[in-house]
C-alpha positions as CSV (number, residue, x, y, z in Angstrom):
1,X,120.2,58.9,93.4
2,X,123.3,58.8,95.0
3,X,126.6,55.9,95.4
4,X,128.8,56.2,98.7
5,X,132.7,56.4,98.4
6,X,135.1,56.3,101.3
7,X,136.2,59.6,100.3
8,X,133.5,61.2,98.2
9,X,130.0,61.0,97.5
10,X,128.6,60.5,94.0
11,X,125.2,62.1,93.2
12,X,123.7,61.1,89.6
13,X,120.8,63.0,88.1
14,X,118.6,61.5,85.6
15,X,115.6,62.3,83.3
16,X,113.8,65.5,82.8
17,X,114.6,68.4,85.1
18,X,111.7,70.0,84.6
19,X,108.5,71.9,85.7
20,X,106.6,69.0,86.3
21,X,109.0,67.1,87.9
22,X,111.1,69.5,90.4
23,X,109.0,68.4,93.7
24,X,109.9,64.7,93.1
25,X,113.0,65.4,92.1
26,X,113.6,68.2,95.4
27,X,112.2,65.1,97.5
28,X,115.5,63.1,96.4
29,X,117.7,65.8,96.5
30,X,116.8,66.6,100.7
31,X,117.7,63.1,101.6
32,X,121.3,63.5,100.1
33,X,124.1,63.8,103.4
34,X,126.7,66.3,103.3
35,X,129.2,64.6,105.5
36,X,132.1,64.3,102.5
37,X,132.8,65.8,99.1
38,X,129.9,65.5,96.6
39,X,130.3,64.9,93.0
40,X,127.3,65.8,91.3
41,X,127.3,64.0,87.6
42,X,124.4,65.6,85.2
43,X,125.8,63.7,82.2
44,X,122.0,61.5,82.3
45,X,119.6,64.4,82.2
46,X,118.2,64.3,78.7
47,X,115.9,67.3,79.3
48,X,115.8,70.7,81.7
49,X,114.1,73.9,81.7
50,X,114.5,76.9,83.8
51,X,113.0,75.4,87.0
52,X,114.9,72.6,87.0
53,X,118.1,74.9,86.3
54,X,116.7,77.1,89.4
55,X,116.7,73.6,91.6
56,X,120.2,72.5,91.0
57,X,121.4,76.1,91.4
58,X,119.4,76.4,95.2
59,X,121.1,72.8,95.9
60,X,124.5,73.4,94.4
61,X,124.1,76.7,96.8
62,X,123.3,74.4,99.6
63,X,125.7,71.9,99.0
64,X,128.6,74.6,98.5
65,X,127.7,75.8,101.9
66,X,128.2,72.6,103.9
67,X,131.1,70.7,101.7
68,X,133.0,70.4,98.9
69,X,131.3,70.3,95.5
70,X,132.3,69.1,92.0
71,X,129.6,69.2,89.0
72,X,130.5,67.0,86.0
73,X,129.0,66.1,82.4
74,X,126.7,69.1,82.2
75,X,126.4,70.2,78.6
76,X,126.8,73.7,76.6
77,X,123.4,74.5,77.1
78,X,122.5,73.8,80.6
79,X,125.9,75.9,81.2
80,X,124.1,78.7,79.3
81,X,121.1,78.3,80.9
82,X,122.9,77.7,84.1
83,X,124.8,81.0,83.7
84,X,122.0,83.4,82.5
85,X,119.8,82.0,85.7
86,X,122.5,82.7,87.7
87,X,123.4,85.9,86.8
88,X,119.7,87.6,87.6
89,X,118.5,84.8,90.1
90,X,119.0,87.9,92.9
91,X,116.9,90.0,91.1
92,X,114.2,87.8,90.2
93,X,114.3,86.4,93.8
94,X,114.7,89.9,95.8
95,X,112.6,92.7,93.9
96,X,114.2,96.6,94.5
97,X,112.8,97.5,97.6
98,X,110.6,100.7,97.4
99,X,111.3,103.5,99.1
100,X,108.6,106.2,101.0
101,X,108.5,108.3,98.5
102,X,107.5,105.4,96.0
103,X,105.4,103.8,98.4
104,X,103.2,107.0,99.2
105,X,103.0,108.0,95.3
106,X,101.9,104.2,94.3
107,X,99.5,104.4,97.4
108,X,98.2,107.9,96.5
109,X,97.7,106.8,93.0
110,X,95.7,103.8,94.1
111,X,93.6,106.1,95.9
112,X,92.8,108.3,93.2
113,X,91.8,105.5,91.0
114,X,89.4,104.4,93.2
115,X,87.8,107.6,93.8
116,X,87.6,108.3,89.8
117,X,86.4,104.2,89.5
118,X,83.6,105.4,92.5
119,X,82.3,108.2,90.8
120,X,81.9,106.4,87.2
121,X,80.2,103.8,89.4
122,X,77.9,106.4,91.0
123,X,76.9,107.9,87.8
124,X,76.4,105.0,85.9
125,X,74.6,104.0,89.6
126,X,72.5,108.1,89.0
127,X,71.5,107.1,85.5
128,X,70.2,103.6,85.7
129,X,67.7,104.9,89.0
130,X,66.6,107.8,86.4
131,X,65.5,105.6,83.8
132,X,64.2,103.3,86.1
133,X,61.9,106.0,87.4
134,X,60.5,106.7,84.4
135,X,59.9,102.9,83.3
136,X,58.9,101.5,86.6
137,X,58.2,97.9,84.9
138,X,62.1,97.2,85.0
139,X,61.6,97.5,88.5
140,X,62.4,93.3,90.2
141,X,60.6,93.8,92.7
142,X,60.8,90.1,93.3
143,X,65.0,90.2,93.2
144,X,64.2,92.9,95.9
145,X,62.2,91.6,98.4
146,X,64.6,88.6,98.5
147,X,67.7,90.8,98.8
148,X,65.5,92.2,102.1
149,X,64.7,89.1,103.4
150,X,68.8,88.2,102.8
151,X,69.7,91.2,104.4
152,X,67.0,92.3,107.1
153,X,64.9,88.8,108.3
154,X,68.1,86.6,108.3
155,X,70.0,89.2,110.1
156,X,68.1,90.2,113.0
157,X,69.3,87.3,115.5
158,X,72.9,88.8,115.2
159,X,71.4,92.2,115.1
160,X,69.2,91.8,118.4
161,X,71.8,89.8,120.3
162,X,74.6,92.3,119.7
163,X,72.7,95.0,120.3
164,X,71.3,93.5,123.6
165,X,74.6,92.9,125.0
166,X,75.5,96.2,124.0
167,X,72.9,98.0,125.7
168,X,73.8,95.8,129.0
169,X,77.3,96.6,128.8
170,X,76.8,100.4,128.5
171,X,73.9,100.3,131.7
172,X,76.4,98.1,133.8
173,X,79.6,100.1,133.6
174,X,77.3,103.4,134.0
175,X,75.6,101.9,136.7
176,X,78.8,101.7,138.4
177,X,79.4,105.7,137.9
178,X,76.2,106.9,138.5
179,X,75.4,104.6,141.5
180,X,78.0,106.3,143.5
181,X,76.1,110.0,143.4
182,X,73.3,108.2,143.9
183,X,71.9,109.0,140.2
184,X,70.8,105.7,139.5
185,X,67.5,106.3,138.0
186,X,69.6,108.4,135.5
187,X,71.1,104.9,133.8
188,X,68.1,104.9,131.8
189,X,68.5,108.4,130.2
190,X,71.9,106.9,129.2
191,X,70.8,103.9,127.8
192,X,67.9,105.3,125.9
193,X,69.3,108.1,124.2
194,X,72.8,106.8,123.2
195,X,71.1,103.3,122.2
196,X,68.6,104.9,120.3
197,X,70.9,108.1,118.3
198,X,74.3,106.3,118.2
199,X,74.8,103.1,119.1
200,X,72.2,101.1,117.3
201,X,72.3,102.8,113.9
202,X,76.2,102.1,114.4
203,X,76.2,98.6,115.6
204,X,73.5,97.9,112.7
205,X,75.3,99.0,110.1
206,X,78.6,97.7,110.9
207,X,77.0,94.1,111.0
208,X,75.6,94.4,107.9
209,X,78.4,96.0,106.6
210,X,80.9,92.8,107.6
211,X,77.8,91.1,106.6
212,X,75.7,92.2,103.8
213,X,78.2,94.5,101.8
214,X,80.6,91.6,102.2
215,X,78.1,89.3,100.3
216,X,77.5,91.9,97.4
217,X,81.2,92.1,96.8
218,X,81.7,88.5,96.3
219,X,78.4,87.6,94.6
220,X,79.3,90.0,91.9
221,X,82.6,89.1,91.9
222,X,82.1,85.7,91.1
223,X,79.7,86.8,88.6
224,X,82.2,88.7,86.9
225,X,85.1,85.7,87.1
226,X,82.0,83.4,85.1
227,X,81.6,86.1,82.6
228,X,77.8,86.6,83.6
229,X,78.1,90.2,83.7
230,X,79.9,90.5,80.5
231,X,77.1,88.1,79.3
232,X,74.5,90.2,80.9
233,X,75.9,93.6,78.9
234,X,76.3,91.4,75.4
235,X,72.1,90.4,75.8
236,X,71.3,94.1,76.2
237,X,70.8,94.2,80.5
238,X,72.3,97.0,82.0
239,X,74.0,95.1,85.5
240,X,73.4,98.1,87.6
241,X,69.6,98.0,86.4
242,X,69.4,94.0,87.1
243,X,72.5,93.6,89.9
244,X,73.0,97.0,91.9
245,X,69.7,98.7,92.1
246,X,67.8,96.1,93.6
247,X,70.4,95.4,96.6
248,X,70.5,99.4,97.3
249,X,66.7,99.6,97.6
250,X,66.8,96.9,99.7
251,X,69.5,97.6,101.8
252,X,67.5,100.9,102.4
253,X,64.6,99.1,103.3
254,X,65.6,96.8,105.5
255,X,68.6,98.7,107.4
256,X,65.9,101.0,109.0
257,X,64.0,98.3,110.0
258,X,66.6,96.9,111.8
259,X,67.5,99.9,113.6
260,X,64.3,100.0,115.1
261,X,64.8,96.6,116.5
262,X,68.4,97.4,117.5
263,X,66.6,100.1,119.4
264,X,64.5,97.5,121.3
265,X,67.0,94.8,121.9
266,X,69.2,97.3,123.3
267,X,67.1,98.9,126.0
268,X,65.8,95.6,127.0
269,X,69.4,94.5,127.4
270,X,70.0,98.0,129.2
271,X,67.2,97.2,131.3
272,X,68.1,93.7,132.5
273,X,70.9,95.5,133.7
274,X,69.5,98.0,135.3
275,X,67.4,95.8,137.3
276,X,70.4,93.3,137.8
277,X,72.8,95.8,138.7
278,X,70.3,98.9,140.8
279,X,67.3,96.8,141.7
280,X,65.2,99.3,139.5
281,X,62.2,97.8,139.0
282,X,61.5,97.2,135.0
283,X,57.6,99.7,136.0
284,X,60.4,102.2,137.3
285,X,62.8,101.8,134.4
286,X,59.9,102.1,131.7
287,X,58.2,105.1,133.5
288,X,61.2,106.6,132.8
289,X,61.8,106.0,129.4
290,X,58.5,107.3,128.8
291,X,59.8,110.8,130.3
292,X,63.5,111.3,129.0
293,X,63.1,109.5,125.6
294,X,61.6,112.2,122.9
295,X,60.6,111.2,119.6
296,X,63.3,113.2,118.2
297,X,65.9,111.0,119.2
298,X,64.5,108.1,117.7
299,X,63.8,109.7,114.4
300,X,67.8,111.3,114.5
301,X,68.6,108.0,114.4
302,X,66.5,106.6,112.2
303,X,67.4,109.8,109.5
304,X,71.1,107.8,109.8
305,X,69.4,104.3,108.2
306,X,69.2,105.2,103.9
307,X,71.9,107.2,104.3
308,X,74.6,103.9,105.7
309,X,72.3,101.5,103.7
310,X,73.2,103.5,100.8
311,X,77.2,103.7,101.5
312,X,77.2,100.0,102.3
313,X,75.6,98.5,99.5
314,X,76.7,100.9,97.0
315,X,80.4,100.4,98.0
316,X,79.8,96.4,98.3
317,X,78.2,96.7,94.3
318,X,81.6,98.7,93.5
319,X,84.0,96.2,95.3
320,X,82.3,93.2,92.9
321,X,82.7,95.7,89.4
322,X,86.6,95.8,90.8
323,X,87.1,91.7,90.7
324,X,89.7,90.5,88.2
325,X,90.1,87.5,86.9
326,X,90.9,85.0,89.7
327,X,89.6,84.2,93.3
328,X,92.5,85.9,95.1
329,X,91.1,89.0,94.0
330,X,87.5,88.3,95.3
331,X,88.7,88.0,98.9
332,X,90.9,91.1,98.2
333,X,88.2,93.3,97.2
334,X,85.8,91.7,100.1
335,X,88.2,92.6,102.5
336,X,88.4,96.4,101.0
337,X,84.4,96.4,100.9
338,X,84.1,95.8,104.4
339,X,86.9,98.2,105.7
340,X,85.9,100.9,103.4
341,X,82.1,100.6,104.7
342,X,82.7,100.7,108.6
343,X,85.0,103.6,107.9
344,X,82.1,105.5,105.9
345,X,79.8,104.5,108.0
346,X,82.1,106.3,110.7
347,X,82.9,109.2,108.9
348,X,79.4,109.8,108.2
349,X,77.9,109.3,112.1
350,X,80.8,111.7,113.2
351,X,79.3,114.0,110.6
352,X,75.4,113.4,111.2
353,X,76.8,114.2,115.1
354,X,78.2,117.8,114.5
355,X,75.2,118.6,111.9
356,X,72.5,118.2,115.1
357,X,74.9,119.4,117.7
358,X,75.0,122.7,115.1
359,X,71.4,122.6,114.5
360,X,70.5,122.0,118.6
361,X,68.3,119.3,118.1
């Protein structure tokens, strides 16, 4: 609170200065004017701690800055803790900046840790499929087939509508190319081999990676945060045998699956086009995907499915084992899951490319 003077302004603090209390007392302390001197009297306040020693040090800063200011009644101790505060408030409040070097070492380390974490993950991943093999009754099949139903039924709607749209998009700008060397009937070779070796094993498994890997990393996360995994390891379960395996196997399951209907979706979307765009006749269009579509390029890109089921769910499972001990750090690691997935997935396609461009087929 504070008392008007003709020539100075008195401001009187009271009570505890403390955690608790700072936002009700930072309420008061905004509605104080700085048009004359201010003498601030702390002789009332019968108990502080540090962040009420940080709050009258931000609004004696303030106050310095527009007038005069004059603090009275403080004792020996909140001078103390007044001083020590003081002295390393710039530190505490502006941390050493890093340089490059710093930044790329912390970065690079980071890096390394994951790929060692990865590798425990995969082994411990290795041995729990072994031992499952030879005791197929700890198979859940049950966990499984809901884990495909989670990740392949629920998700063909978004699967079959991007993948429609995509396959329009690529037969409408090529339609535009092609139409003016009067190669239109060529639109469907495009369509029908890039939708059916690229694009749909791409556009698949980046859904279900933003998706489906997303999900993994934050229903094991949270499991971890409630202790049920610790829980889980102190009954005698192995998690990777009751948590991992069964979304892997499903993920490789299902992701194929969709492909296929990615395949669909987008050559009927690439054929809408076609005949929106070319009047070619859908007999015409599908003649010709009978001539120019080979098996081969339908099983080249079906080949891709385990493999990005595989990095997806695995790298999901490995996101959740990374959780710590609050939910910060399960949006954290979701975020890493999903950017570490599509960039796999990526790598992997660019690789699966060269290998049957080397290999001719």
């Amino acid at each position: 609170m504070y008392e008007s003077n003709p020539d100075h302004l008195k401001l009187s603090a009271t009570g505890k200065w403390m955690l608790d209390t700072v936002l009700q007392i930072e309420k008061e302390l905004r509605k104080t004017p700085c048009d004359k001197k201010i003498i601030w009297d702390l002789s009332a306040v019968n108990e502080f701690d540090s962040a009420g020693v940080l709050l009258f040090i931000e609004y004696m800063e303030r106050f310095q800055e527009k007038t005069s200011l004059e603090i009275i009644g403080y004792t020996n101790s909140q001078k103390e803790m007044y001083e020590l505060l003081h002295k390393n408030i710039h530190e505490i409040q502006s941390p050493k900046k890093k340089n490059i070097l710093e930044r790329i070492g912390e970065n690079s380390f980071e890096v390394y840790t994951d790929i060692k974490e990865f590798i425990t993950f995969t082994g411990h991943l290795v041995h729990a499929f072994v031992h499952t093999l030879f005791n197929p009754r700890e198979i859940r099949l049950k966990e499984t087939v809901y884990h495909i139903h989670q990740s392949g039924f629920n998700a063909l709607v978004i699967i079959g509508l991007t993948s429609f749209l995509v396959g329009m998009v690529i037969s409408d700008q090529g339609s535009v190319q092609l139409a003016k060397f009067g190669a239109d009937i060529f639109i469907v070779d495009t369509v029908a081999i890039s939708i059916t070796r690229e694009l749909a094993p791409m556009i698949t498994a980046i859904v279900i990676a933003g998706r489906s890997g997303s999900a993994y990393t934050a229903e094991i996360g949270a499991m971890k945060i409630t202790e049920e995994i610790a829980a889980m390891r102190t009954m005698g379960f192995d998690p990777y045998t009751f948590l991992v395996l069964p979304r892997i196997i499903a993920l490789m399951v299902a992701l194929p699956l969709l492909i296929f209907f990615s395949d669909l979706m987008g050559i009927f979307g690439g054929m809408v086009a076609a005949v929106m765009a070319l009047d070619i006749s859908m007999v015409q269009f599908t003649n010709r995907l009978y001539e120019v579509l080979e098996v081969k390029h339908y099983i080249l890109g079906m080949i891709k499915g385990p493999v990005f089921a595989f990095i997806i769910a695995a790298i999901g499972c490995f996101r959740g084992f990374q959780v710590s001990d609050n939910t910060e750090s399960i949006g954290h690691h979701t975020t890493a899951s999903v950017v570490n997935a599509i960039f796999l997935v990526i790598a992997f396609d660019a690789l699966f490319s060269v290998i049957f461009t080397e290999l001719d087929i």
